[in-house]
C-alpha positions as CSV (number, residue, x, y, z in Angstrom):
1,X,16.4,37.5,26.3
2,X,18.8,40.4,26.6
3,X,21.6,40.6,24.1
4,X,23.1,43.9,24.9
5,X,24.0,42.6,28.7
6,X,26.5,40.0,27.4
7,X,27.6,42.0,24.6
8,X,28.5,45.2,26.3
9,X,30.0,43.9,29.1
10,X,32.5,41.6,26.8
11,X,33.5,45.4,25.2
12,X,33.8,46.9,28.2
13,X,36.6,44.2,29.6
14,X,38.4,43.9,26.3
15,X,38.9,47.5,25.9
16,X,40.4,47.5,29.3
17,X,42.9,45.0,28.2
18,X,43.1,46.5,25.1
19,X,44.1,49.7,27.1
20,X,46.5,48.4,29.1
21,X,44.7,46.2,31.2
22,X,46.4,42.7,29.8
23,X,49.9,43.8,31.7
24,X,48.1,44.5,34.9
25,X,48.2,40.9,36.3
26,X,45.3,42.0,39.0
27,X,42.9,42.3,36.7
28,X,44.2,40.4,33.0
29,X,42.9,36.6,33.5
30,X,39.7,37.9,35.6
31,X,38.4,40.2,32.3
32,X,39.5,37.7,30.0
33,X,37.7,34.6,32.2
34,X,34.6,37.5,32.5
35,X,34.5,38.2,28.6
36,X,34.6,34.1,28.2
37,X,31.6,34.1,30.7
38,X,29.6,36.6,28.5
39,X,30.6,35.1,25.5
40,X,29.0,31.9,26.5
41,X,26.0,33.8,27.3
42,X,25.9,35.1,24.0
43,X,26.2,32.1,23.1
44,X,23.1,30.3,24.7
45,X,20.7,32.9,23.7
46,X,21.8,32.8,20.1
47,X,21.2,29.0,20.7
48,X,17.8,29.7,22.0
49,X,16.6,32.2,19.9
50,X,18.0,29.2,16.7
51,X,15.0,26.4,18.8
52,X,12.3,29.3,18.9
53,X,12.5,29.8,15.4
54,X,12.9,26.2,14.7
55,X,10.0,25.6,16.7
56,X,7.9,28.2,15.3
57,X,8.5,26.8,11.6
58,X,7.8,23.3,12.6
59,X,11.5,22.0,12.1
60,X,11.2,21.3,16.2
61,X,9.4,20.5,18.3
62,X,8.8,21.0,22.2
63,X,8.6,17.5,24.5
64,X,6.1,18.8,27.0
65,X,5.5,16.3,29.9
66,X,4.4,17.4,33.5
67,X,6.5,18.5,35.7
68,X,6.8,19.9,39.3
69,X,7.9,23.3,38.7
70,X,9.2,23.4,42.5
71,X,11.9,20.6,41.9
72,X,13.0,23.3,38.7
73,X,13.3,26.2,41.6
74,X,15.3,24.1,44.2
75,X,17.4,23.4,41.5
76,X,18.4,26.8,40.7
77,X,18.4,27.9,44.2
78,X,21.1,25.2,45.0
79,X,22.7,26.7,41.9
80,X,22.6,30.1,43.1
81,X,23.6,29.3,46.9
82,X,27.2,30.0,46.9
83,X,27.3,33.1,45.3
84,X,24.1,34.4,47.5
85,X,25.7,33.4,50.0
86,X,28.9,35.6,49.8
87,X,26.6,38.7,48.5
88,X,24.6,38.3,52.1
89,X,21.1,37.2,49.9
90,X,18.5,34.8,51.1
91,X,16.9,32.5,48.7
92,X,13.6,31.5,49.5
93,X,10.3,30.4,48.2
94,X,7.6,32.8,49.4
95,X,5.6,30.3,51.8
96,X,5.9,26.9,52.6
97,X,4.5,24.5,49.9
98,X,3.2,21.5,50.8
99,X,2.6,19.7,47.7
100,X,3.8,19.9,44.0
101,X,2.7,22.2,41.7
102,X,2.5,20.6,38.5
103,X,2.9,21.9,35.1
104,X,2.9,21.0,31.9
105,X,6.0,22.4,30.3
106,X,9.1,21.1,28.2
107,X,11.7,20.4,30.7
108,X,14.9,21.4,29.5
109,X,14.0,24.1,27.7
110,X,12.1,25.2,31.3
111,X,15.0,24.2,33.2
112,X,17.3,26.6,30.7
113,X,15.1,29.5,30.9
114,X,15.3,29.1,34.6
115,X,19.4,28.6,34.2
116,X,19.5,32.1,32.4
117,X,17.2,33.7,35.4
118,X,20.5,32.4,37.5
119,X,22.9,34.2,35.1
120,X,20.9,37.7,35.4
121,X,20.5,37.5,39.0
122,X,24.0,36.9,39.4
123,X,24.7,40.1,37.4
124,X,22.0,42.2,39.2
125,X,22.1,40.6,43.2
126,X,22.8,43.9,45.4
127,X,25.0,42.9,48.5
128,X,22.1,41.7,51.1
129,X,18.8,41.3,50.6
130,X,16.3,38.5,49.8
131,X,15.3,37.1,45.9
């Protein structure tokens, strides 16, 4: 979990506005819609770092079931498809899978670690490649 991602990028496009950036209408709603975008970054890892300390004093607990980890993966690629698109990336497992791979995991709390893995890659994605 990286806090300082979120954190300085919400200073960096509110001192821009601050500097004069909020009466440049090219650029005022898309810093304020990014700093919202961090902000609710920050806001889901504060949120999960609240469950891992509930679940480490017992106040929580994790539902683990099993689950095909490959139906978590399609799920963020389909997530992630648009914006690859645009940024010239191809999202692909790295060979053909034939069968489930099965895991025993809690599901949503897999499915929102795999959620924030389509966050950072949106922030990191060069233009063309393959992930």
């Amino acid at each position: 979990m990286n806090f300082a991602h979120p954190i300085f990028n919400m200073q960096g496009y509110l001192d821009t506005l601050i500097e004069g950036g909020l009466e440049d209408p090219k650029i005022n709603y898309d810093y304020l819609n990014r700093a919202d975008k961090n902000l609710e970054r920050l806001t889901a890892l504060v949120k999960d770092m609240d469950e891992i300390a509930n679940i480490e004093a017992g106040r929580e607990s994790m539902k683990v079931e099993r689950i095909n980890i490959l139906d978590l993966v399609e799920g963020v690629f389909s997530l992630m498809e648009i914006r690859a698109k645009e940024k010239k990336i191809n999202l692909r497992f790295d060979k053909e899978y034939d069968r489930p791979i099965w895991v025993k995991a809690d599901r949503e709390k897999t499915d929102s670690c795999f959620f924030e893995f389509d966050i950072e890659c949106d922030l990191l994605w060069p233009q063309e490649g393959l992930l």
